[in-house]
C-alpha positions in Angstrom: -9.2 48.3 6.8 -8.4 47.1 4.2 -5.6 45.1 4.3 -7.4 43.2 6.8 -10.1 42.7 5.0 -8.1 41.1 2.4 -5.4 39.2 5.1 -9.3 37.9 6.4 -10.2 36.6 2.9 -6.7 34.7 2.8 -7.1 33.3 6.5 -10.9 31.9 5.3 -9.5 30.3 1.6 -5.9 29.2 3.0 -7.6 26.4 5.1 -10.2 25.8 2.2 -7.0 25.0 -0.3 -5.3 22.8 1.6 -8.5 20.5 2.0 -9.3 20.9 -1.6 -5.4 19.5 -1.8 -5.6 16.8 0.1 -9.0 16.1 -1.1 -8.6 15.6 -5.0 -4.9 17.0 -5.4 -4.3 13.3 -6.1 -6.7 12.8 -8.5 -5.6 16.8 -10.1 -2.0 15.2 -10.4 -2.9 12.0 -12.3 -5.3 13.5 -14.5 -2.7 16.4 -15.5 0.1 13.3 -16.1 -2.1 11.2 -18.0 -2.7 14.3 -20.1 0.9 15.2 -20.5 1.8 11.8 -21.5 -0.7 11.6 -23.9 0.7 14.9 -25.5 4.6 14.1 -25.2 5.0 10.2 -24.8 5.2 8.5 -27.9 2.7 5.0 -27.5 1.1 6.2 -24.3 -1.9 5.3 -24.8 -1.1 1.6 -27.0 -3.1 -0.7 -24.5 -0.1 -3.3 -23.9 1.5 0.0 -22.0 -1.6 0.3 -19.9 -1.8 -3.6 -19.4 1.9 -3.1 -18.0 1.7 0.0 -16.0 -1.4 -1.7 -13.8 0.5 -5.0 -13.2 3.7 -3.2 -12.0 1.6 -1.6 -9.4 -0.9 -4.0 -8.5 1.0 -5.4 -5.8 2.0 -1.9 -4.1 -1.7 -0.8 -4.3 -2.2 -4.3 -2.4 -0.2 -3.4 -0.2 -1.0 -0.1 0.3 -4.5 -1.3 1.0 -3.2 -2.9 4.4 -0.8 -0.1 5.1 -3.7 2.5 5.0 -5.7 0.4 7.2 -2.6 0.3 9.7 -1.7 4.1 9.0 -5.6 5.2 10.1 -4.7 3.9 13.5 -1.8 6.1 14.0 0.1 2.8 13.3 3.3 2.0 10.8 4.0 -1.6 9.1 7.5 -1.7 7.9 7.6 -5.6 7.7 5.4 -5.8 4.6 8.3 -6.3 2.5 9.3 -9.1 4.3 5.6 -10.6 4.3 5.9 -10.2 0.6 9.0 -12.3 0.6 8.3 -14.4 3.6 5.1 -15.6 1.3 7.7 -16.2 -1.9 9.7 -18.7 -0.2 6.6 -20.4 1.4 4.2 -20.8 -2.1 7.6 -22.3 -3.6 8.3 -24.6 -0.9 4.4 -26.0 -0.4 4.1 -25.6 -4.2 4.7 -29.9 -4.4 1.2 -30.1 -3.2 -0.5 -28.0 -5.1 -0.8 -24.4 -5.7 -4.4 -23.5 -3.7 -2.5 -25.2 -0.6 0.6 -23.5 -1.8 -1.1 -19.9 -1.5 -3.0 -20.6 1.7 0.0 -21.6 4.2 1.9 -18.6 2.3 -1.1 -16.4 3.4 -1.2 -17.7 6.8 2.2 -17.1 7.2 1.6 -13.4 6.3 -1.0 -13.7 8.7 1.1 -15.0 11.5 3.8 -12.4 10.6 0.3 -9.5 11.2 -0.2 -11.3 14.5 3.1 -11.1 16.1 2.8 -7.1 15.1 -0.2 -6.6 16.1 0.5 -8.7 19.6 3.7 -6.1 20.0 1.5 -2.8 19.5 -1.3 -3.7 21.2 -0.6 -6.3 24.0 2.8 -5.2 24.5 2.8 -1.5 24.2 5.7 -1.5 21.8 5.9 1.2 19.2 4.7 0.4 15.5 7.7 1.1 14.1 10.0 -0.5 16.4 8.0 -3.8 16.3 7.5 -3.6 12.9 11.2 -3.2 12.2 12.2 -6.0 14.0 10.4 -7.7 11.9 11.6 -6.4 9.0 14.2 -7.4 9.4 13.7 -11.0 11.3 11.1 -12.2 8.7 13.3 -11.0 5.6 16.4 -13.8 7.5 13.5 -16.2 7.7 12.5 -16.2 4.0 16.1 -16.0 3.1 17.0 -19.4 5.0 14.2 -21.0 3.6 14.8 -20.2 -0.1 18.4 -19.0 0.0 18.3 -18.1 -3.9 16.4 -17.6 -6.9 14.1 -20.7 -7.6 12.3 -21.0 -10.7 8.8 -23.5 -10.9 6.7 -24.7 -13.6 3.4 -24.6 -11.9 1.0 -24.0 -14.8 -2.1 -23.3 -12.5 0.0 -20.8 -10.5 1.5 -19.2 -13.7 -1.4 -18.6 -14.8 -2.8 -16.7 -11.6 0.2 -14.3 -12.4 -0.3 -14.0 -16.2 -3.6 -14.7 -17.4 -6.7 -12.6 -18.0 -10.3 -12.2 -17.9 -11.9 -9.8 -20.9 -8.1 -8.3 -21.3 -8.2 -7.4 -17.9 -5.1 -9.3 -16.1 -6.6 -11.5 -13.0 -4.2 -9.7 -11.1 -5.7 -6.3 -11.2 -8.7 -7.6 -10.9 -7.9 -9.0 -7.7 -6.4 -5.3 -6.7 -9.6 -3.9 -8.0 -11.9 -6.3 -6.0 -9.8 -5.7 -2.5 -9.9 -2.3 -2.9 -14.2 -2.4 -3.5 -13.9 -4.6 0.3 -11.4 -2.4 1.9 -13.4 0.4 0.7 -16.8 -1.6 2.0 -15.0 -1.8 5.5 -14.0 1.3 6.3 -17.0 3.3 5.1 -19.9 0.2 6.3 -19.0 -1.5 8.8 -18.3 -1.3 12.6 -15.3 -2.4 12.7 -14.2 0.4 10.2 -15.4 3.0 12.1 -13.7 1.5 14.8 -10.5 1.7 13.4 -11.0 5.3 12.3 -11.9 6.1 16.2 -8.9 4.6 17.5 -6.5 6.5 15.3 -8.8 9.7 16.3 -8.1 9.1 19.6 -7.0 6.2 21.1 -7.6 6.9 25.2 -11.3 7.8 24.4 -12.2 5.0 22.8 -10.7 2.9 25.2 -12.7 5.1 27.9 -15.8 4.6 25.5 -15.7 0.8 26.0 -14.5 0.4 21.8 -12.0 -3.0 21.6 -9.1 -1.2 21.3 -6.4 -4.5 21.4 -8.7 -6.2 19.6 -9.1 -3.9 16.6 -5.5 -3.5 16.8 -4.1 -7.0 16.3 -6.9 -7.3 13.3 -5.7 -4.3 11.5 -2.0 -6.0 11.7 -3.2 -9.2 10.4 -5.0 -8.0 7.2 -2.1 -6.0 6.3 0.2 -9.5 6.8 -2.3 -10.8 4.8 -2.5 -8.4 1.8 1.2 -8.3 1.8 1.4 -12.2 1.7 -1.7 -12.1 -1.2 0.8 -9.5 -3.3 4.0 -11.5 -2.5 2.2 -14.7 -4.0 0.8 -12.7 -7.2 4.2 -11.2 -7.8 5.9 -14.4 -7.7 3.4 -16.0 -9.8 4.2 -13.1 -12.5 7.7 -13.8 -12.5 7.5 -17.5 -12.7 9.9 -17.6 -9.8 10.6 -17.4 -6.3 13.4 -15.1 -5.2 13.2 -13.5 -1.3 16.3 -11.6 -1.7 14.9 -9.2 -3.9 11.4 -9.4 -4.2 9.5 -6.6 -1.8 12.7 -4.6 -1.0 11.6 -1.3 -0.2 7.5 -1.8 -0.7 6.8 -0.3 2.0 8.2 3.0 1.1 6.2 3.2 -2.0 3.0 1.4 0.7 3.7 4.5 3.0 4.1 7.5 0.3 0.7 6.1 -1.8 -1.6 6.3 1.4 0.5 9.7 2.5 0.4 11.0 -1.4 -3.4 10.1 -0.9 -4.6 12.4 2.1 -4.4 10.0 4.6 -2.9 11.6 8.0 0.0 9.6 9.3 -1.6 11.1 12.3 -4.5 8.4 11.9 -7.9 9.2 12.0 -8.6 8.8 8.8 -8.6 6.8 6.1 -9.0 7.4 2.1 -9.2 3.9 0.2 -9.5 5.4 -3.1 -6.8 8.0 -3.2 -4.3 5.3 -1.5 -5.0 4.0 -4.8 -5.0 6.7 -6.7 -1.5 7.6 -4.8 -0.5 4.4 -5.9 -0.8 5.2 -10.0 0.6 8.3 -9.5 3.7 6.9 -7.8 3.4 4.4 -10.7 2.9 6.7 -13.1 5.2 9.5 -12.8 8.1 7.0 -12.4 7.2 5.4 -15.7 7.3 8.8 -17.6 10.8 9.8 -16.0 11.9 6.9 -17.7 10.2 7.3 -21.2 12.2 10.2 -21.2 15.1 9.0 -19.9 16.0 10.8 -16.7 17.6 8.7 -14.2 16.0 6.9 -11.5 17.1 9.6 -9.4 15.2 12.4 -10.3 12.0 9.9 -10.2 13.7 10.0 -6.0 13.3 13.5 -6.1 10.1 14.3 -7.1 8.8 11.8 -5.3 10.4 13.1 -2.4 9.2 16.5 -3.1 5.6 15.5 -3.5 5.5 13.4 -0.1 6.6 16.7 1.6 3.8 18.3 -0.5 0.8 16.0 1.0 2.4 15.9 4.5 2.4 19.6 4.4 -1.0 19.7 3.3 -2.4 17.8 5.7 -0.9 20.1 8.6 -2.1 23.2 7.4 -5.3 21.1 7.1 -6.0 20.0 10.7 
């Protein structure tokens, strides 16, 4: 008696656990590396390593904004990285007149890039990642023909956008920090958020219900072509140069494994804006203390890997 008693006890907290995990296990696992850095790594807290820590990860928590949105659906966007680059060759190319014409045709071309995704998934009927791979790979070409190498510019208006600041604060994390407060505005206040958290609960009932599925579909795929485009245009601005080979390989990886790492079900359904970025700085964070200490960029591989199978896992015992 018991042994079932306590096998009962275990079957009631197990469940409990995991939702704790996927809950605040993000925020548990920043807090406990902020705190060993602070103990063990020398100039941790110095603000110019703060200052550099949030502008290496602004633009994956931009993106990672966009992917969440995508990933609630039940969806996948593996083209991002070739937004991001897609919107490097374009600012450089438009940049003769002007940089605010510059950054919109770049955004709309992000935008475009969301449309023809979106189009696939929902007017089509192809799968996410198949459509979204086909443009990962298309779009990345495209960017390449345009700007075929590195291209440097002298734009002081769009320089600044990538390296000035407001109260110490770089613009660019502001920017990050204000998306994330409308993102976070959408999903939790607004139809159209609750929308999208339906249709990645179940998508044949709220087509049954009368909800506009397509619709909502193609939307979600053009704000994350847009928030890719945005980051592509505020990372080139921080390097002072255009260079679509390079810039955005592999984004969406660290995109996927923030909003994953953050509680968000790849099974859709739900959506958790805060943690994506919260995800985000720990991705961000743990990577920077590897190499303080100098391990290898593998092992940073490894424990990444280790802690995506971690939150996936949690989130299965979880539902």
């Amino acid at each position: 008696m018991a042994e079932l008693t306590v096998q009962g006890r275990v079957a009631v907290l197990k469940p409990r656990v995991f939702a704790w995990v996927q809950d605040y296990g993000v925020y548990a696992a920043v807090l406990a590396l902020l705190l060993f850095n602070v103990l063990f790594t020398p100039h941790f807290l110095d603000a110019a390593n703060f200052r550099t820590q949030l502008v290496q990860v602004t633009p994956i928590v931009i993106v990672s904004l966009g992917m969440a949105l995508v990933i609630g659906t039940q969806g996948i966007d593996l083209s991002v990285g070739s937004v991001m680059a897609l919107a490097a060759a374009l600012v450089v190319l438009y940049l003769g007149y002007g940089w605010l014409p510059a950054l919109i045709v770049a955004v709309a071309g992000g935008a475009v890039v969301g449309a023809a995704g979106g189009a696939l998934v929902a007017y089509v009927g192809v799968q996410p990642i198949v459509a979204t791979l086909a443009l990962l790979v298309g779009v990345r070409g495209l960017a390449n023909v345009l700007v075929p190498q590195l291209v440097e510019f002298r734009n002081p208006d769009l320089i600044a956008l990538g390296s000035s600041s407001v109260a110490g604060i770089p613009v660019i994390v502001l920017i990050a920090a204000a998306l994330t407060v409308v993102v976070l505005f959408v999903v939790r206040r607004t139809t159209f958020g609750r929308q999208v958290v339906a249709i990645g609960g179940n998508r044949s009932a709220s087509e049954l219900s009368g909800l506009p599925v397509k619709r909502v579909l193609l939307t979600v795929y053009v704000i994350s072509g847009l928030l890719a485009a945005l980051a592509g245009v505020l990372a080139t601005a921080r390097l002072q140069a255009s260079d679509p080979t390079s810039l955005g390989l592999f984004i969406e990886l660290s995109a996927i494994t923030a909003v994953v790492v953050g509680g968000t079900p790849l099974t859709g359904g739900r959506i958790r804006v805060l943690s994506t970025v919260m995800g985000a700085l720990l991705m961000q964070l743990l990577s920077a203390t590897l190499i303080k200490h100098n391990l290898p960029q593998s092992w940073t591989q490894m424990v990444q890997a280790v802690i995506i199978l971690a939150a996936v896992y949690a989130t299965r015992e979880r539902r």
